[in-house]
N, C-alpha and C positions, 0 to 999 in steps of 0.2 A: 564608521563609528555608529551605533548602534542608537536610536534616537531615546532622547528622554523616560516615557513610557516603558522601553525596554529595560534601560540601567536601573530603573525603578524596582522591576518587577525582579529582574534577578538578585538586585542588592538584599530583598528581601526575602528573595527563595534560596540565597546562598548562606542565610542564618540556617535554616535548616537542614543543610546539607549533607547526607550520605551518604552510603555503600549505593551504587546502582549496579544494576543486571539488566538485561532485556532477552523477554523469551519471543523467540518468530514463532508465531500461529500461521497457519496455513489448512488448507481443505483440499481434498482432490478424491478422485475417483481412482480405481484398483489399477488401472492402466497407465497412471500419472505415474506410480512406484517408482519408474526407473529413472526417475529423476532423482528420487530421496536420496539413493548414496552419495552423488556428489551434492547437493544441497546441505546434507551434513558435513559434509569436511571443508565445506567452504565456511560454513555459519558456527560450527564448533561452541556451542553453546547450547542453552536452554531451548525447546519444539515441541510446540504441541502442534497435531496432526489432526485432522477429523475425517474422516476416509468414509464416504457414499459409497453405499450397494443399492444397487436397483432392484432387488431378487433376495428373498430370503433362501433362495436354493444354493448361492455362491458365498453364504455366510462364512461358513463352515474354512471356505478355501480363501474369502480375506481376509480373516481373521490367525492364517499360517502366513499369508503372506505379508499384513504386516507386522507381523511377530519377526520375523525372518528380518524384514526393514527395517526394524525399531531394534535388534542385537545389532546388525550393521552400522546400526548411525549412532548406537552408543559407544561403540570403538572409536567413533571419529569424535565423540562430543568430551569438550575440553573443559567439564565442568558442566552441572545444570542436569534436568533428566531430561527425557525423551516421551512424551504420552503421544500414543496414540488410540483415539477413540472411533470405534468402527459404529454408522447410523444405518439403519437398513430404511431406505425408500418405503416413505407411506403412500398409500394409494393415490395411485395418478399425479403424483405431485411433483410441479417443479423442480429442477435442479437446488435445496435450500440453502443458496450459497451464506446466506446471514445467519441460520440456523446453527451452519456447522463453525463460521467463524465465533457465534455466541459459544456453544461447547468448547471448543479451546480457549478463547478467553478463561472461561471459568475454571477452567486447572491451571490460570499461570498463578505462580508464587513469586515472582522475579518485580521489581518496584517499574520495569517501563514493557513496555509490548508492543512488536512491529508487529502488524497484523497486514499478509502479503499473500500472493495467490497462487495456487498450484504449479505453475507455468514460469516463475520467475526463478532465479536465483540469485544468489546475493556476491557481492565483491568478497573477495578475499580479503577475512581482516575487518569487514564490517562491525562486527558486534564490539572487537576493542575499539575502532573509530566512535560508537555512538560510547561506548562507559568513558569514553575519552573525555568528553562533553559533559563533565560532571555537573558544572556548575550552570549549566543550558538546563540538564535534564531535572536542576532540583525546582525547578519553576513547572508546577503542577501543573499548569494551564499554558503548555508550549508543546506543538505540535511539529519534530523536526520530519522536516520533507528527506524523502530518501530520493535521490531523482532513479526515475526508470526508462531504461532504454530497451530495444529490442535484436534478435540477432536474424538478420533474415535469414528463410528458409524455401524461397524459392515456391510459395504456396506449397506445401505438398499437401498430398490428398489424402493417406494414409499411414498411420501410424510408422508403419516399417520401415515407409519412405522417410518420414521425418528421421527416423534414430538411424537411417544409413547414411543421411545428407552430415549426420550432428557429431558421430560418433567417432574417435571418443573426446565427450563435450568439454576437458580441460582445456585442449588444443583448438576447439572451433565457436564458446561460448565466453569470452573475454572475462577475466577473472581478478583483473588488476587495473588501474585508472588508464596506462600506459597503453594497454593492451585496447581497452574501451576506443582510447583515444585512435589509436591506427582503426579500430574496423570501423569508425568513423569515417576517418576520411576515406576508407579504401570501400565506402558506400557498402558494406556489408552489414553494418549495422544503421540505425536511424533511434530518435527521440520515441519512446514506447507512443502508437498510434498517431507520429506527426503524421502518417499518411492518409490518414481519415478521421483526424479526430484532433487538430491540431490545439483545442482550447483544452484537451483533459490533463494534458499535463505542460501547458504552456509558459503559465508561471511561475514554474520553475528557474526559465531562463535558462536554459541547458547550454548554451554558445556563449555566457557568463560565467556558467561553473565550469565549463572546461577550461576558462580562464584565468580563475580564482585560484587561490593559495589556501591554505588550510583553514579558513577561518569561517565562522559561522555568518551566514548573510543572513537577516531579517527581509522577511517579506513584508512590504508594507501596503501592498492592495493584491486582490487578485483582477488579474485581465480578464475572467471571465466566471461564470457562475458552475460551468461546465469543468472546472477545474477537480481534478480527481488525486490529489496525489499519493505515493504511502507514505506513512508516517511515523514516525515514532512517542510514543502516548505514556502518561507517566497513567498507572493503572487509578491512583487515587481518586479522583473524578471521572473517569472516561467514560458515555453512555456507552450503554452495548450497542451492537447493531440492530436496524429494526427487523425483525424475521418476516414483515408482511411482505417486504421485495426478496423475491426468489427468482430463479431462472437468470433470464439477461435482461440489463438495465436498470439503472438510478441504485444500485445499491450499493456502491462505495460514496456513492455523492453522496448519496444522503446522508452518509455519518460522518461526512465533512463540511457539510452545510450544518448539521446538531453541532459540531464542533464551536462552528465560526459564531454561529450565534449564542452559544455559551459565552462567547467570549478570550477563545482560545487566541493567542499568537502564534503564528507559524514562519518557520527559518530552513535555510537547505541545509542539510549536513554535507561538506565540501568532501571532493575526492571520491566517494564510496557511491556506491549505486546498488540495484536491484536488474537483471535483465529478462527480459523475457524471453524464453525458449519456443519455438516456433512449433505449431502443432493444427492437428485437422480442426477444420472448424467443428465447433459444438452443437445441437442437435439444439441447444436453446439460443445461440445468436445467428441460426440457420431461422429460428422463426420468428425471431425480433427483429429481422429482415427482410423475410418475407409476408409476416403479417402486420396491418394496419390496427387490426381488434390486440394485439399482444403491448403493440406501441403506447396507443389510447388508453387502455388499461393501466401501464406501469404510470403515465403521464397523469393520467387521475389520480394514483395514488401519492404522487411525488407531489404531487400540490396541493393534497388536502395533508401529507407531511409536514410541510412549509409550515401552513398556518395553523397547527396543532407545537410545531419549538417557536412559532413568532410569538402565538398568544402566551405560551410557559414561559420565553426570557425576555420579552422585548426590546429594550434597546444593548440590548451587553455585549452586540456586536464590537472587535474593535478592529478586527482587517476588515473594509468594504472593499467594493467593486473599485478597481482603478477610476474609472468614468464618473464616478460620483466624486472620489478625492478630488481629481481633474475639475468638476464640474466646482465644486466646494472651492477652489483653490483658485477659480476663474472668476469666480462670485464677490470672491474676498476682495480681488482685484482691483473689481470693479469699485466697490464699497470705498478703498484705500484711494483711487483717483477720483473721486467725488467730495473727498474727507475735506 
């Protein structure tokens, strides 16, 4: 049962209750492509695309190729259009992963937006499980967690080797909860980065929701600040992303942290997921790993972040840190045995 604050908020979001859609945004590079056909007949719905070129010399030949991807994925798309917007690399610059997720953003038409990463794809069925959640999604300020998991790949080093290990990815990229649930336990898939990153998507609670039955959970603290999750966003409030974080690092937190401290609640959408498709490492968290000066830099930025959404909403936070509920709750305690 969903607590007080919640029934609240929907009692009042479900007076104005609509038609919902959601369109998936997504970014990637010309090489990400052969992911799109099946990303479209999984997601069958609404996409907008933002596709980097490093080189104005290969304009010419991404802009056929994804032409060619964008008729492909509009045979599979069950309603909703298809944008894809090609950005050609300005000098010297980071990979602008916020850049291109802000460009899609701004051609959705659809009242909510998964905003999701070149790399993943989505459960079969996805997009009718979130319109499912009508009366979730008419609460403007509710941010449904998609949970994300990944498929291993054995590290491969290069591309070919990835799409010979994968191919073809209906049969080796789990596509239904049933299907998640075996390459679970058959240790070929894991929780998207439990293996080195186990706080970005921890409170989710993934070994709960494979437990759970259809029904929508409320999150009522996060276990950690590091928490990353995707989400589902009703468009009417939602900031954009901040375009100063490019390359690798802090740039999904960050517009989860602008979230939380708006004031957003966040919930898991049960059964459906997002997975990640395994691929060479990228040339920008080749050097968020190997350089200290790249680390220090995104870290300076992310905390003069902080205190630029603390000083514009101050306290409108309403999901905290578990540790502080915890701590709050241990306080009270006290208070109550001294009464």
């Amino acid at each position: 049962m969903p607590p007080r604050n919640w029934l609240a908020a929907l009692a009042a979001a479900a007076a104005a209750a609509q038609s919902h859609d959601v369109t998936l945004v997504t970014q990637a590079t010309v090489e990400k492509l052969w992911l799109f056909p099946e990303l479209c007949e999984r997601w069958r719905g609404p996409l907008a695309l933002s596709l980097w070129v490093p080189d104005t010399a290969v304009v010419e030949q991404a802009y056929a190729t994804a032409s060619q991807a964008a008729r492909s994925c509009a045979d599979a798309t069950d309603g909703g259009s298809v944008s894809i917007h090609v950005e050609v690399q300005r000098s010297n610059e980071a990979y602008p992963v916020n850049r291109l997720r802000n460009i899609g953003l701004r051609s959705v038409n659809t009242s909510h937006v998964l905003v999701s990463d070149a790399d993943f794809l989505p459960s079969r069925g996805l997009r009718d499980a979130i319109r499912a959640k009508a009366h979730w999604l008419a609460n403007e300020k509710l941010a449904l967690v998609v949970p994300a998991f990944q498929r291993k790949g054995g590290r491969c080093k290069t591309l070919e080797s990835c799409r010979e290990r994968l191919e073809p990815l209906p049969t080796t990229v789990p596509g239904r909860f049933g299907q998640l649930a075996r390459c679970l336990r058959e240790k070929d898939c894991l929780v998207f980065q439990g293996d080195n990153s186990p706080q970005s998507h921890g409170t989710t609670d993934s070994s709960r929701w494979l437990e759970g039955d259809e029904t929508v959970r409320p999150i009522e603290c996060f276990r950690s600040n590091r928490y990353e999750p995707y989400v589902v966003v009703s468009m009417a409030q939602m900031p954009l992303y901040d375009e100063r974080f490019a390359g690798y690092g802090k740039n999904k937190i960050q517009h989860v942290s602008h979230l939380r401290r708006m004031g957003y609640l966040f919930a898991v959408l049960p059964r459906h997921f997002l997975i990640h498709v395994p691929h060479p490492r990228s040339g920008s968290k080749k050097e968020w790993l190997n350089s200290y000066q790249t680390h220090s830099a995104v870290d300076t930025l992310y905390t003069k972040f902080l205190k630029e959404i603390d000083a514009r909403y101050g306290a409108a936070t309403r999901v905290h840190l578990c540790s502080q509920v915890d701590g709050d709750f241990r306080r009270a305690k006290r208070r109550w045995a001294g009464a």
